[in-house]
OpenMM code with the backbone's topology and positions (N, CA, C; nanometers):
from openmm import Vec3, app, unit

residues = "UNK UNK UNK UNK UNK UNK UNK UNK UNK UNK UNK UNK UNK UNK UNK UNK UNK UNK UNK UNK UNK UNK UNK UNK UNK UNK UNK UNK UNK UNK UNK UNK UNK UNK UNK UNK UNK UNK UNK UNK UNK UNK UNK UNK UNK UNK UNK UNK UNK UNK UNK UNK UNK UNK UNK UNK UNK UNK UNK UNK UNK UNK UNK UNK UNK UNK UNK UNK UNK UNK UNK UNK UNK UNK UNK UNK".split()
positions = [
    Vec3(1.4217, -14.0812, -0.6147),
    Vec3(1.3576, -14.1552, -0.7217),
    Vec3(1.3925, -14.0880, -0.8547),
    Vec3(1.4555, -14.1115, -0.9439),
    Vec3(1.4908, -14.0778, -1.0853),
    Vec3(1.3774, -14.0588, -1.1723),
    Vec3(1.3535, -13.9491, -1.2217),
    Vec3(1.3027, -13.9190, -1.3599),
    Vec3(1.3638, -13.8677, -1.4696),
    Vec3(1.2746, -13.8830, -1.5408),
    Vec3(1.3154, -13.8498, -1.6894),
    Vec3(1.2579, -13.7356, -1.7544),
    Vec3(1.2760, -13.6270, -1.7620),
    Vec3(1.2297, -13.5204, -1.8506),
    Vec3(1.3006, -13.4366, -2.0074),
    Vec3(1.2008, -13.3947, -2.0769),
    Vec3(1.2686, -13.3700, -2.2139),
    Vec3(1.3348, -13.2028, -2.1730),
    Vec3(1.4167, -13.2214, -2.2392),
    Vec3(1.4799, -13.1014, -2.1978),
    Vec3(1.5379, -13.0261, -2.3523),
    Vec3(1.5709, -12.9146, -2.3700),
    Vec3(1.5865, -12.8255, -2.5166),
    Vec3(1.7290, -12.7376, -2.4658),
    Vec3(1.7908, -12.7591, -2.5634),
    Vec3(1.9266, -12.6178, -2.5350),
    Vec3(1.9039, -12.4776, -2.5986),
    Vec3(1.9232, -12.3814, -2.5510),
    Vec3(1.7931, -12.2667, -2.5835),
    Vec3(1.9729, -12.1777, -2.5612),
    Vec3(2.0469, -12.0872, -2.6320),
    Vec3(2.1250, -11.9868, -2.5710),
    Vec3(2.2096, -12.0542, -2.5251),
    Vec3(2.2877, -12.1913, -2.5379),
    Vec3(2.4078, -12.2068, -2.4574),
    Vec3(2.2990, -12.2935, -2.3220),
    Vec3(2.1835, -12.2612, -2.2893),
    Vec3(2.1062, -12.3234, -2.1715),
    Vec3(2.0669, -12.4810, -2.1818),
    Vec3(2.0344, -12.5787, -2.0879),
    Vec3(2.0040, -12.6370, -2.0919),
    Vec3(1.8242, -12.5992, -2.0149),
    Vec3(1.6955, -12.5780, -2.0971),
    Vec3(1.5800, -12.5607, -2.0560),
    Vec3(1.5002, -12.6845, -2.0626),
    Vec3(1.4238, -12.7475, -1.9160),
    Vec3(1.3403, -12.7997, -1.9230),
    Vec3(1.2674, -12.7690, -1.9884),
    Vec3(1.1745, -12.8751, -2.0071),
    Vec3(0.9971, -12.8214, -2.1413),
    Vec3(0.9066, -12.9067, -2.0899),
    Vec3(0.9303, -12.8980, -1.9383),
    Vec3(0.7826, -12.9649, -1.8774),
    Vec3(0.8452, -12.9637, -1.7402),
    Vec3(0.7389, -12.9809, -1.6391),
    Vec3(0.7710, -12.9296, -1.5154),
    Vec3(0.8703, -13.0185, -1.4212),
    Vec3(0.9580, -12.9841, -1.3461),
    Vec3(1.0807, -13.0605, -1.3206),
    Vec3(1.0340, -13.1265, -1.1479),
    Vec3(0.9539, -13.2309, -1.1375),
    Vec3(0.9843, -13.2746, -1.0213),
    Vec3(1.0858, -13.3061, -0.8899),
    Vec3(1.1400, -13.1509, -0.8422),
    Vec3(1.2411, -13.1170, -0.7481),
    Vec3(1.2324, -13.0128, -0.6883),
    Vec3(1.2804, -12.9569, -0.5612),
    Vec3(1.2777, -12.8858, -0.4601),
    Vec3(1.3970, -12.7711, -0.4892),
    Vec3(1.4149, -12.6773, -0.5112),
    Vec3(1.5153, -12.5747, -0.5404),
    Vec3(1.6255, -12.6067, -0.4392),
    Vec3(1.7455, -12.6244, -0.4547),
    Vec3(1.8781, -12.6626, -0.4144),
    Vec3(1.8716, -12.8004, -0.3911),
    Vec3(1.7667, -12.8626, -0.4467),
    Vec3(1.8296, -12.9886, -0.4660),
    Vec3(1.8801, -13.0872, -0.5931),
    Vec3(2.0012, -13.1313, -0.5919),
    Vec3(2.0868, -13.2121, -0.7016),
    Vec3(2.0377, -13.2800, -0.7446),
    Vec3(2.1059, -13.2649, -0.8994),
    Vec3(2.0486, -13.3508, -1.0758),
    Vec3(2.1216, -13.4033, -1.1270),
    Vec3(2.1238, -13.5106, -1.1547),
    Vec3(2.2460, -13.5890, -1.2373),
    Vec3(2.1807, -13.6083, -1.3873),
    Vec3(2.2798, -13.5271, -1.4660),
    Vec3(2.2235, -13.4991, -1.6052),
    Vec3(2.3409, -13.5959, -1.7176),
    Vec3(2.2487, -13.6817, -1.7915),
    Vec3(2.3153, -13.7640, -1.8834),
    Vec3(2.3008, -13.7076, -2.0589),
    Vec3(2.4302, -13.6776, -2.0853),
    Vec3(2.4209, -13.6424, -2.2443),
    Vec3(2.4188, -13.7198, -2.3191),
    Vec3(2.3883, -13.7573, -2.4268),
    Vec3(2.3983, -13.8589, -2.5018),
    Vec3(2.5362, -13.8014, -2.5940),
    Vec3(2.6521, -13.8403, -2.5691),
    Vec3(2.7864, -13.8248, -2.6142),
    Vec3(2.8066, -13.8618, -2.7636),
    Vec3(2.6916, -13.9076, -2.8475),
    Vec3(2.7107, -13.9472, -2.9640),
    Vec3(2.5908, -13.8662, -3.0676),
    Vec3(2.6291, -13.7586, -3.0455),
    Vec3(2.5380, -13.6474, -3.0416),
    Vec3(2.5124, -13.6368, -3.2079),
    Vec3(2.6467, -13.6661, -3.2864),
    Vec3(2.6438, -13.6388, -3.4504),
    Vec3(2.5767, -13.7418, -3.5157),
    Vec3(2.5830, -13.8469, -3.4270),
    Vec3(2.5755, -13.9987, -3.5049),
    Vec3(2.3940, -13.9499, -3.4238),
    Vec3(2.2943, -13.9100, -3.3675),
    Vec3(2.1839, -13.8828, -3.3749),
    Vec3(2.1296, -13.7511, -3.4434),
    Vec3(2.2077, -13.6961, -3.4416),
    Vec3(2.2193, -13.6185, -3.5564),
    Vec3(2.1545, -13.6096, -3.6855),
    Vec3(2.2781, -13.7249, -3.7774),
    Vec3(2.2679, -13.7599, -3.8394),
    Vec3(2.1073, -13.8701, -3.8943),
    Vec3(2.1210, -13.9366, -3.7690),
    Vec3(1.9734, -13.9812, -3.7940),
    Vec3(1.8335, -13.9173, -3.8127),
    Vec3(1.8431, -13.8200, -3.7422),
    Vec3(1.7408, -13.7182, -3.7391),
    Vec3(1.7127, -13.6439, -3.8949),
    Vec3(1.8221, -13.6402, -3.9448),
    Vec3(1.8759, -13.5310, -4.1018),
    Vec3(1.8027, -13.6884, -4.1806),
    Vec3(1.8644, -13.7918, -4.2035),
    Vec3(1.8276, -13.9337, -4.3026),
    Vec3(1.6018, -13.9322, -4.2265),
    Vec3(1.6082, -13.9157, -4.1607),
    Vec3(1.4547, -13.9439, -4.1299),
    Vec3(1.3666, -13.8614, -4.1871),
    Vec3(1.4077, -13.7141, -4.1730),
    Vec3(1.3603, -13.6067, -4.2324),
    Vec3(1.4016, -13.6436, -4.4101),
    Vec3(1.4471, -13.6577, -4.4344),
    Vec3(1.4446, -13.7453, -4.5972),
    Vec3(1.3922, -13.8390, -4.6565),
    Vec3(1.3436, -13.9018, -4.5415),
    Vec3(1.2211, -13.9954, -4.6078),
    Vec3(1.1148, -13.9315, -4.5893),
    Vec3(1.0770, -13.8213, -4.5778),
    Vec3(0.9456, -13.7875, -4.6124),
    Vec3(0.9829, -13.6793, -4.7094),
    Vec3(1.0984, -13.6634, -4.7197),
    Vec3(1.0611, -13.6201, -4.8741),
    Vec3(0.9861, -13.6277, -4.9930),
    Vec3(0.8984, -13.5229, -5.0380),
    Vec3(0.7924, -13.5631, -5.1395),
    Vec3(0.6707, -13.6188, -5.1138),
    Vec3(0.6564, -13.6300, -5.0026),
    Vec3(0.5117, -13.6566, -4.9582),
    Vec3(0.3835, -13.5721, -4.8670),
    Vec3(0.3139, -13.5971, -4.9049),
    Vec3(0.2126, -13.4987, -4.8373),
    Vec3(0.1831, -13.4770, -4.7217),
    Vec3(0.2140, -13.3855, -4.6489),
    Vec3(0.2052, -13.4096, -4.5047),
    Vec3(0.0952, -13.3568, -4.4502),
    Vec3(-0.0049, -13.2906, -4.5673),
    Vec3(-0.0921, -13.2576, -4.4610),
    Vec3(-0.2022, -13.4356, -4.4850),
    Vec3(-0.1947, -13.4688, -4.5401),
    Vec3(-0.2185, -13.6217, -4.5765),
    Vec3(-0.2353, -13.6956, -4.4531),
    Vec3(-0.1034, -13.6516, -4.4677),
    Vec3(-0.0296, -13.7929, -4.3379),
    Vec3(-0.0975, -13.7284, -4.1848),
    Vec3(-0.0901, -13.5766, -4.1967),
    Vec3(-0.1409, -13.5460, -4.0538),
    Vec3(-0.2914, -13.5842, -4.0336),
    Vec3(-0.3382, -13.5291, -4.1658),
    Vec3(-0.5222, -13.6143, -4.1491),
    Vec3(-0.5027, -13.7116, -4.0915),
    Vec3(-0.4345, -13.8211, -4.1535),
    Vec3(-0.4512, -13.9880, -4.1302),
    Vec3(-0.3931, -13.9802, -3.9980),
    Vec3(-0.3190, -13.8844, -3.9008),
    Vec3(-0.2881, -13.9150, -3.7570),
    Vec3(-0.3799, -13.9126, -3.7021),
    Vec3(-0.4522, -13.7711, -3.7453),
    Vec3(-0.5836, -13.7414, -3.6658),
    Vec3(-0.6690, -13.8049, -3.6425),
    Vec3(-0.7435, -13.8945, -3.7526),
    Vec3(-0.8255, -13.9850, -3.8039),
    Vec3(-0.8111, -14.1208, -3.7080),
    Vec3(-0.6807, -14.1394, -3.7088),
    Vec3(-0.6191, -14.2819, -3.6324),
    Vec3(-0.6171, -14.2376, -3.4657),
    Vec3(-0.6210, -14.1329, -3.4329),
    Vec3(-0.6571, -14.0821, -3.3063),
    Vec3(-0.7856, -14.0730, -3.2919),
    Vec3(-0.8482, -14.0631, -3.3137),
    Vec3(-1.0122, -14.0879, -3.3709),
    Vec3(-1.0667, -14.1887, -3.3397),
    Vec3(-1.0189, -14.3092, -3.4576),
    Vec3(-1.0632, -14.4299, -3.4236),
    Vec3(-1.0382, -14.4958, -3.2744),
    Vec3(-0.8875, -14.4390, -3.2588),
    Vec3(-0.8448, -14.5749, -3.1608),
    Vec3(-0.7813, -14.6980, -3.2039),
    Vec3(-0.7488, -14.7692, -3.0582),
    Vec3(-0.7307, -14.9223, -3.0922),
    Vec3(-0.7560, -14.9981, -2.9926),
    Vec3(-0.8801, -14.9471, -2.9438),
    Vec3(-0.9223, -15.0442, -2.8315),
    Vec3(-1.0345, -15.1368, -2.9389),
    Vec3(-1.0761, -15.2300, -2.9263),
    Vec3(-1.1986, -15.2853, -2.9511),
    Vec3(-1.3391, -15.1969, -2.9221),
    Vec3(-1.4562, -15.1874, -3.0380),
    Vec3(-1.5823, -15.0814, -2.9930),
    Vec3(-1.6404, -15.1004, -2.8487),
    Vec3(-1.6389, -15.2401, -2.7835),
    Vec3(-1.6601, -15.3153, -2.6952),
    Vec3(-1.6034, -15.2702, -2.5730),
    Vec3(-1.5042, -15.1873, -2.5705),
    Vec3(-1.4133, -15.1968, -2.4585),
    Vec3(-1.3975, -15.0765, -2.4324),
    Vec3(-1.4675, -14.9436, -2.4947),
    Vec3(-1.4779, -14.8079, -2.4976),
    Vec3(-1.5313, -14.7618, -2.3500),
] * unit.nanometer
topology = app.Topology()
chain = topology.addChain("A")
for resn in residues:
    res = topology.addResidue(resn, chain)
    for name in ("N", "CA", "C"):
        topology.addAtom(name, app.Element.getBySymbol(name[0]), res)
């Protein structure tokens, strides 16, 4: 059965960052995303739109919106 886990390159390593559902000696078929600059790049333009803005702002208003919710009061 295939999963999906986030994984970090740490040293040349490829390190999981959450626990890997598998049995020691058994095989992983690992997919790179081959267009690595062109996400890259997106990542660098995203981080530029928050240029100039307040982030501890914006983190309140996450918190806040985690808070509320979006279920209906009704359905709590």
């Amino acid at each position: 059965m295939p999963h999906t886990i986030r994984v970090r390159i740490h040293g040349g390593r490829v390190e999981p960052m959450e626990p890997i559902p598998i049995t020691e000696g058994e095989g992983v078929l690992t997919v790179i995303d081959d267009d690595f600059e062109k996400a890259l790049a997106d990542f660098r333009s995203a981080l530029g739109a928050l240029k100039g803005t307040d982030l501890e702002a914006r983190v309140a208003a996450m918190y806040l919106a985690r808070e509320e919710g979006t279920r209906p009061l009704d359905r709590r």
